[in-house]
C-alpha positions in Angstrom: 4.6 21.6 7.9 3.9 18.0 6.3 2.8 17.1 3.2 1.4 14.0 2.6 0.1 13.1 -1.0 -2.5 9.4 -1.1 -4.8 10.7 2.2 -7.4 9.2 1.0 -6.2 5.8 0.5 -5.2 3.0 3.1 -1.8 4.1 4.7 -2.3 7.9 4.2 -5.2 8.1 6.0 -3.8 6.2 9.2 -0.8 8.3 8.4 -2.4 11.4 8.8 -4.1 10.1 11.9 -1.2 9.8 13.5 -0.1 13.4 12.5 -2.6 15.2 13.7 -3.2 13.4 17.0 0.5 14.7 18.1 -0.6 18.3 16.8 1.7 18.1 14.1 0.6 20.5 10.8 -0.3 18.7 8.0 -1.3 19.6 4.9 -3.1 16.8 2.5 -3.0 16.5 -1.2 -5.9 14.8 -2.9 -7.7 14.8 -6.6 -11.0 16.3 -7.2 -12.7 12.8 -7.5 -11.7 11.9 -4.3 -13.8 11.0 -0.4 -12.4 13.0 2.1 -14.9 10.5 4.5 -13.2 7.5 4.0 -10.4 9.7 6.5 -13.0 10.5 9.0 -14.1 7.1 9.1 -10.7 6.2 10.0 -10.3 8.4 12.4 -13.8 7.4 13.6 -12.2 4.2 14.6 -9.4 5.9 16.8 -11.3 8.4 18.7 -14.8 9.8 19.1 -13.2 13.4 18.3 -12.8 12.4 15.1 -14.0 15.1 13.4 -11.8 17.7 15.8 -9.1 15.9 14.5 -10.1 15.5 11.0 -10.6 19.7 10.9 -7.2 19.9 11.7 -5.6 18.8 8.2 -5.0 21.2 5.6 -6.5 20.0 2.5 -5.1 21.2 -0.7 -7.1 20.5 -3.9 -4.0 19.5 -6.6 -2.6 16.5 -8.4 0.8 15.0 -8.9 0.8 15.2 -12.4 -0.2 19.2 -12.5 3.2 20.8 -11.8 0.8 23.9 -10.7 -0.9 22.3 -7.8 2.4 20.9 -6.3 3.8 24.5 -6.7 1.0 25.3 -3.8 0.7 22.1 -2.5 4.8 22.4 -1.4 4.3 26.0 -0.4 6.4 26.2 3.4 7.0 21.9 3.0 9.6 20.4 4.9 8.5 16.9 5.4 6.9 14.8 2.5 5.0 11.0 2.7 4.2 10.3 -0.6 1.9 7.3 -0.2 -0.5 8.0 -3.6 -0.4 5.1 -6.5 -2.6 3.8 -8.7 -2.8 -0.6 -8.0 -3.8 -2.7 -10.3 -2.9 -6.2 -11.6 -4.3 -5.4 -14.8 -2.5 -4.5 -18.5 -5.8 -2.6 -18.8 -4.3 0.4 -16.3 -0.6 -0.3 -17.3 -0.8 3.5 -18.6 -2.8 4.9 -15.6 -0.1 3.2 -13.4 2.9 4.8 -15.5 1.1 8.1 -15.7 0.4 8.6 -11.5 3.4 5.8 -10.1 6.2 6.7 -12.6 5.6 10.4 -13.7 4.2 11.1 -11.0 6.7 10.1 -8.8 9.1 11.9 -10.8 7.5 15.3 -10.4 7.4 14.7 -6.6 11.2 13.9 -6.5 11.9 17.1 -9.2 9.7 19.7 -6.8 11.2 18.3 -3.5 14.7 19.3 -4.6 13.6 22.2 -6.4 11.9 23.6 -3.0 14.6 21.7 -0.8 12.3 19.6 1.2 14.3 18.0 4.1 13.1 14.8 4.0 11.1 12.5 2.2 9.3 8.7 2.5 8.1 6.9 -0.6 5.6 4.2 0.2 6.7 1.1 -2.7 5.5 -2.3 -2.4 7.1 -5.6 -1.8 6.0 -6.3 -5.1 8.8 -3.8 -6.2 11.4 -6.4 -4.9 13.3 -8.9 -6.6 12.6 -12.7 -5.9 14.4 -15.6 -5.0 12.7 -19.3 -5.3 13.5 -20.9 -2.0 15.2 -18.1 0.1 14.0 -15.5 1.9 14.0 -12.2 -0.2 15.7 -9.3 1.5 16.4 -5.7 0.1 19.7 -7.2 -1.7 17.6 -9.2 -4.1 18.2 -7.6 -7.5 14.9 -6.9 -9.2 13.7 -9.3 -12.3 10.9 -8.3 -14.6 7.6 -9.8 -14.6 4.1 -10.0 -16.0 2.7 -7.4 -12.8 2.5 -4.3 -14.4 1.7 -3.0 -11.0 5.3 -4.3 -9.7 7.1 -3.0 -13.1 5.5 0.9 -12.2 6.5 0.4 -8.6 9.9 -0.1 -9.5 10.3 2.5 -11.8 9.0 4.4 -9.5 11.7 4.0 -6.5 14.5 4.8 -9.9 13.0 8.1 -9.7 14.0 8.2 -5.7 17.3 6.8 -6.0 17.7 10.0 -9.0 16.5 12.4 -6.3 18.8 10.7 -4.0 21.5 11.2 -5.9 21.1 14.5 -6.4 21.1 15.1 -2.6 17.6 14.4 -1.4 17.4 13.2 2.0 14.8 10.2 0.9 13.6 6.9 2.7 11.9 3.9 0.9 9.6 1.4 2.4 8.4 -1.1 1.0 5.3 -3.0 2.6 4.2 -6.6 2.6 0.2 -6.8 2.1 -1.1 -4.1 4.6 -4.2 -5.3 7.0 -6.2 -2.4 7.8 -9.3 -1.0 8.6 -11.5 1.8 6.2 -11.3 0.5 2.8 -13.2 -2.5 2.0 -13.3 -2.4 -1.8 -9.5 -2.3 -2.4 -6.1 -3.9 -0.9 -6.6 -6.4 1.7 -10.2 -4.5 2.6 -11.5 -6.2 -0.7 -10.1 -9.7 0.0 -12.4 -9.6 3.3 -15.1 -8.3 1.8 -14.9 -11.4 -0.7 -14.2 -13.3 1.8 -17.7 -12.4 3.6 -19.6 -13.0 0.8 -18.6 -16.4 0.6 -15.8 -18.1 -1.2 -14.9 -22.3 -2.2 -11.7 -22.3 -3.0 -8.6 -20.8 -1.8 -5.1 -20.0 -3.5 -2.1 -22.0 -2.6 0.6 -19.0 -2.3 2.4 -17.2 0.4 3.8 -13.6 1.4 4.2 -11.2 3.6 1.6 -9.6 5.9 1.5 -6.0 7.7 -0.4 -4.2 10.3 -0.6 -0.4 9.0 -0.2 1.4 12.1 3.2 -0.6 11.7 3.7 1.0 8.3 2.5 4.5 9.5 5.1 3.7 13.0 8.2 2.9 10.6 7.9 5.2 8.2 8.1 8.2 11.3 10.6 6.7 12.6 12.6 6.8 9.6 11.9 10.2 9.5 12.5 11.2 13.0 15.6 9.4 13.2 17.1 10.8 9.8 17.6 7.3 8.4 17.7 8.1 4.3 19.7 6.6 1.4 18.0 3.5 2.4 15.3 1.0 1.4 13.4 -1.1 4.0 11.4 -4.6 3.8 8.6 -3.9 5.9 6.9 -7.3 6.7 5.7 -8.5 10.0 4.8 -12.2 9.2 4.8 -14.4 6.3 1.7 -16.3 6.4 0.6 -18.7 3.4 -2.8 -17.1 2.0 -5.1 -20.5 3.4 -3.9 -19.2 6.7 -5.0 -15.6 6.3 -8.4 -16.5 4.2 -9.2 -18.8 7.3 -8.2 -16.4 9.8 -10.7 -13.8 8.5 -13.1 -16.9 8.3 -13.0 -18.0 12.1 -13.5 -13.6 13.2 -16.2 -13.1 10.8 -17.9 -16.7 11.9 -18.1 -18.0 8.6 -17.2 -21.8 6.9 -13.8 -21.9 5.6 -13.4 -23.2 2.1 -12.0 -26.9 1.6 -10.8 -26.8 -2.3 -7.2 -25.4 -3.4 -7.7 -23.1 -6.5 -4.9 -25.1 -8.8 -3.2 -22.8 -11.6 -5.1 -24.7 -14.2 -8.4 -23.9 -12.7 -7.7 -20.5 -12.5 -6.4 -20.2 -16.2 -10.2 -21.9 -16.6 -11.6 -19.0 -14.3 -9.4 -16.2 -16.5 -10.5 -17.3 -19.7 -14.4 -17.2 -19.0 -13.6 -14.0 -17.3 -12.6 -12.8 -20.2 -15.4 -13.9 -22.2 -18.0 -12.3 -19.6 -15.6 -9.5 -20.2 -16.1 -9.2 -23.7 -20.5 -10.0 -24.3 -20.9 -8.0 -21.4 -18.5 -4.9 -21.7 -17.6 -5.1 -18.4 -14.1 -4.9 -16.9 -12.2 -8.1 -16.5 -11.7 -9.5 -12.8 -8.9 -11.4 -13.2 -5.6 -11.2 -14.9 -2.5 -13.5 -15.3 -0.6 -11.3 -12.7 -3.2 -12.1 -9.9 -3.1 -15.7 -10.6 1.0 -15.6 -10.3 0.9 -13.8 -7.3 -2.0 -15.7 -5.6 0.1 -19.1 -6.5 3.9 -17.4 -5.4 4.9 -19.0 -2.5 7.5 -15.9 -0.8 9.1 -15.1 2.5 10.4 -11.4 3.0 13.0 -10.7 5.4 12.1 -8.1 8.5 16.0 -8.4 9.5 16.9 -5.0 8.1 14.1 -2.8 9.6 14.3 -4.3 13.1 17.8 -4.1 13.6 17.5 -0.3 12.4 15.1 0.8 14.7 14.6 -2.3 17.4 11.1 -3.0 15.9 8.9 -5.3 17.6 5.5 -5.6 15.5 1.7 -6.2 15.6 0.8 -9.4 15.5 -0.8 -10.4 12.4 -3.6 -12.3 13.8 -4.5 -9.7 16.3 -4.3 -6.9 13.5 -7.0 -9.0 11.6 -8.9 -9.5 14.4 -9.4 -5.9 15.0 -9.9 -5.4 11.0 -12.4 -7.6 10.9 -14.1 -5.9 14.1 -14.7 -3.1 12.4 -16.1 -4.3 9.1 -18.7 -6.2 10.8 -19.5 -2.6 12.2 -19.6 -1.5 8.9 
């Protein structure tokens, strides 16, 4: 049986799609607070038995941070995706994020050796990856601190894989560019078109990676399948500048494209009177130092590793947004 903790976020529930479509048993983890029909709306975009499918996952009540519910979520485990994380750009959750990425991470790693799971797949981030100005980052590039606290729990996070490694756990880490997706439209990319729709003026000058997630979901069981572990993979299909993706989204949701690039020192302008809303209004802040490094960041990732392992041809990143954007205008 499969466990697979995060199924009711982006890649877990195309994840557990995929699963159940080939008959596979799978058995899902997820908190109390959590919609089980955000994963029938995904699977409501792959097939009209949907909710067939969806009957056929196990769900298991529990929480990575309560050793007891991982004692009966792992009960007759042999295959684990651990895609669960807190994101956030924001200081304000830099203890959420080292509570559910770090610790929680760590008591997945200690109960997968402890029950001697064959194989496991952490879902990281690109953002857990070291940079280099001018060169094309790879898996080689030693990891530099920064001001994403997001980024610093990610990477903590794969130390606790590399421990479990070590002591003989047969573990895979990917790590995906910015995932386009359909099903969540208030966090990840989701929430960039939805801001996108409502209308936006300016947009940021950076660059990075981009990913379809049925490519994510693909990868990560072929890693699997094909016992590839001890490893770390890039997993980026294109690197597109973030003008280029905004406009994109613009031209399948019929809308006017902005015209202004959103400098660094109008953004500082834009963080401090965010944080003065913030503060006479009691309401959480929007934006954060870390977003306006990122959105100003001008990467390329390296797919060289990944699709010389396992002769990977990916999804286009236009088409993926094309079919994204498809479904939230049926939303």
């Amino acid at each position: 049986m499969i466990l697979v903790t995060g199924g009711t976020g982006l890649v877990g529930c195309h994840l557990l799609y995929s699963l159940v479509k080939e008959n596979k048993k799978v058995r899902a983890l997820y908190r109390k607070n959590s919609k089980t029909e955000s994963v029938r709306k995904v699977f409501s975009y792959y097939s009209k038995d949907y909710k067939k499918l969806f009957d056929k996952i196990e769900w298991v009540e529990g929480d990575i941070n309560d050793i007891t519910s991982l004692d009966v979520a792992f009960k007759n485990i042999n295959e684990i995706y651990h895609c669960a994380a807190f994101i956030s750009f924001s200081n304000q959750d830099l203890n959420a994020m080292k509570k559910i990425n770090v610790e929680g991470t760590a008591n997945m790693i200690n109960s997968a050796i402890d029950k001697k799971i064959n194989k496991f797949c952490y879902v990281s981030t690109i953002a857990a990856v070291g940079e280099r100005k001018n060169i094309m980052i790879d898996e080689e590039c030693k990891w530099n601190e920064n001001n994403n606290p997001y980024s610093k729990t990610k990477h903590d996070a794969e130390l606790e894989v590399w421990r479990g490694i070590s002591e003989g756990l047969n573990a895979v880490i990917v790590n995906p560019g910015v995932i386009i997706g359909s099903g969540f439209w208030k966090r990840g990319s989701g929430a960039f078109i939805t801001q996108i729709s409502r209308g936006i003026n300016y947009y940021p000058p950076g660059s990075t990676g981009f990913i379809c997630v049925k490519d994510v979901v693909k990868i990560m069981r072929d890693l699997m399948d094909k016992n590839i572990f001890s490893e770390r993979f890039l997993l980026v299909s294109e690197n597109w500048t973030q003008k280029d993706f905004i406009f994109s989204v613009c031209n399948h949701l019929n809308l006017k494209t902005p015209q202004k690039k959103a400098s660094k020192s109008l953004m500082i302008l834009a963080l401090i009177l965010d944080a003065v809303r913030s503060f006479f209004l009691n309401k959480r802040r929007r934006l954060s130092s870390a977003i306006i490094e990122s959105s100003h960041s001008k990467n390329k990732y390296s797919n060289k590793k990944i699709t010389s392992a396992l002769d990977y041809k990916f999804i286009e990143i236009e088409k993926s947004i094309k079919e994204t954007c498809k479904n939230y205008k049926l939303n």
